[in-house]
C-alpha positions in Angstrom: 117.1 137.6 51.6 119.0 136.8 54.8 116.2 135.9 57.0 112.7 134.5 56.7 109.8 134.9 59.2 107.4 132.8 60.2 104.1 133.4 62.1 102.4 130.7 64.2 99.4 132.5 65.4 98.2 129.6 67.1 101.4 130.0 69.8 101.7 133.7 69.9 105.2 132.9 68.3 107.3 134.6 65.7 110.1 132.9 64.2 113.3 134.5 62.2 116.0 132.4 60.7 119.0 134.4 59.8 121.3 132.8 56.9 124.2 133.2 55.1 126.2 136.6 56.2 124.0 138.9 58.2 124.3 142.5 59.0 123.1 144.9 61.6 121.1 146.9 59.0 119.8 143.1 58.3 118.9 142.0 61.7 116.9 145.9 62.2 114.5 145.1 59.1 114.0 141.7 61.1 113.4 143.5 64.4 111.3 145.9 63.0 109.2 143.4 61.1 108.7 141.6 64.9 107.9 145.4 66.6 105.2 145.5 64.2 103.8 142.3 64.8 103.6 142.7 68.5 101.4 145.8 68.0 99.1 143.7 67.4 99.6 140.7 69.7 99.8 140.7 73.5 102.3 138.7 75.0 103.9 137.5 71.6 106.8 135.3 71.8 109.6 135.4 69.2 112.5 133.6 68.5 115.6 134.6 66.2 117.8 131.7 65.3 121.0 132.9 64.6 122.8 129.4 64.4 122.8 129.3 60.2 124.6 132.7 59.4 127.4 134.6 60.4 127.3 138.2 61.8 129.6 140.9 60.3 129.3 144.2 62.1 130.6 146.3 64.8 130.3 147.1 68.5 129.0 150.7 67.5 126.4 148.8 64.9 125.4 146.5 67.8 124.9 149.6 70.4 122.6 151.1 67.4 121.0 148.3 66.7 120.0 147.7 70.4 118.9 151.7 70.5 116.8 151.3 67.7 115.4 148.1 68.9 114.2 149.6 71.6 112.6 152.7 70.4 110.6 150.1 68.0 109.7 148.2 71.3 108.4 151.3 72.7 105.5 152.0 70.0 104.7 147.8 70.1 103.7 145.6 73.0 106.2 144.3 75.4 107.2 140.7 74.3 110.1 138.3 74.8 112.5 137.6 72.5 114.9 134.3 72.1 118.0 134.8 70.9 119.4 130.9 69.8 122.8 130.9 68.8 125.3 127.9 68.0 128.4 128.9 68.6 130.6 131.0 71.6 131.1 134.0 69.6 127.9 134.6 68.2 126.2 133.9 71.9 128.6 136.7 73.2 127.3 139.1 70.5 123.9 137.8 71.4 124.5 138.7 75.3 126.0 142.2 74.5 122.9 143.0 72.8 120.8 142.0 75.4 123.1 144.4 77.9 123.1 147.4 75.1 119.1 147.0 75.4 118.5 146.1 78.7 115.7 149.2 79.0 114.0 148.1 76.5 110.5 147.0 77.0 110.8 143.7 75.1 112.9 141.1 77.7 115.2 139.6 75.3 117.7 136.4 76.5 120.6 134.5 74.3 120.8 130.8 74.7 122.2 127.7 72.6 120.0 124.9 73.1 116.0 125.2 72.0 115.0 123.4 75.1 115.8 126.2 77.4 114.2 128.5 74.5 111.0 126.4 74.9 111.0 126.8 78.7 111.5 130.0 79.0 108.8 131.1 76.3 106.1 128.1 77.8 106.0 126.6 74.3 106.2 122.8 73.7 110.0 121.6 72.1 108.7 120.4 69.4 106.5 123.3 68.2 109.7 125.4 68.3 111.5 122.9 66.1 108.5 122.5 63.8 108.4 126.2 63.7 112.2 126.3 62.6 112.0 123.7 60.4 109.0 125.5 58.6 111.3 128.3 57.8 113.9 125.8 55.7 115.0 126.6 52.5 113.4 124.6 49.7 
């Protein structure tokens, strides 16, 4: 598996860690996985930490993706959604998502650094960090 979630039900906040090589198909079961969540949660916060794998898909995969992220975003709760990434290219994906889905009702951003995560979500640093760390391989 590629990614593992983790629910903190105490903070409204879901966590995915992608790993290894990703793709879009990949990043969907994720997405989905968090649309159905936030059918159940109002005002859920997620996170998906992109900074341990590396993306392999296309422009026209990343437009679909975005589509049928927002079509699952529909049927859910609006929420936000981080998007942490580590390096330039990867953030630049992360910022074309968020303009392929800009209609969606989920407000997603892309950022590099956890502490601007934490203040846009209203959660405390170090519960996002505990949160990715929980999410660590064994």
């Amino acid at each position: 598996m590629t990614h593992q979630i983790d629910v903190s039900d105490e903070h409204n906040l879901v966590v995915t860690v992608y790993r290894d090589t990703v793709t879009a198909d990949e990043i969907e079961c994720g997405f989905e996985t968090l649309a159905g969540l936030a059918r159940d949660r109002n005002g859920l916060r997620a996170i998906c930490d992109f900074t341990l794998c590396r993306l392999d898909f296309s422009t026209d995969e990343l437009r679909a993706l975005a589509s049928r992220s927002a079509k699952a975003a529909v049927a859910g709760s609006p929420f936000k959604r981080a998007i942490l990434v580590a390096d330039d290219l990867t953030f630049g994906i992360g910022r074309m998502f968020c303009a392929f889905s800009a209609e969606e009702a989920t407000e997603t951003r892309t950022f590099r650094d956890i502490g601007a995560v934490a203040e846009w979500l209203d959660i405390d640093r170090d519960v996002i960090a505990r949160r990715l760390g929980s999410t660590d391989a064994a």
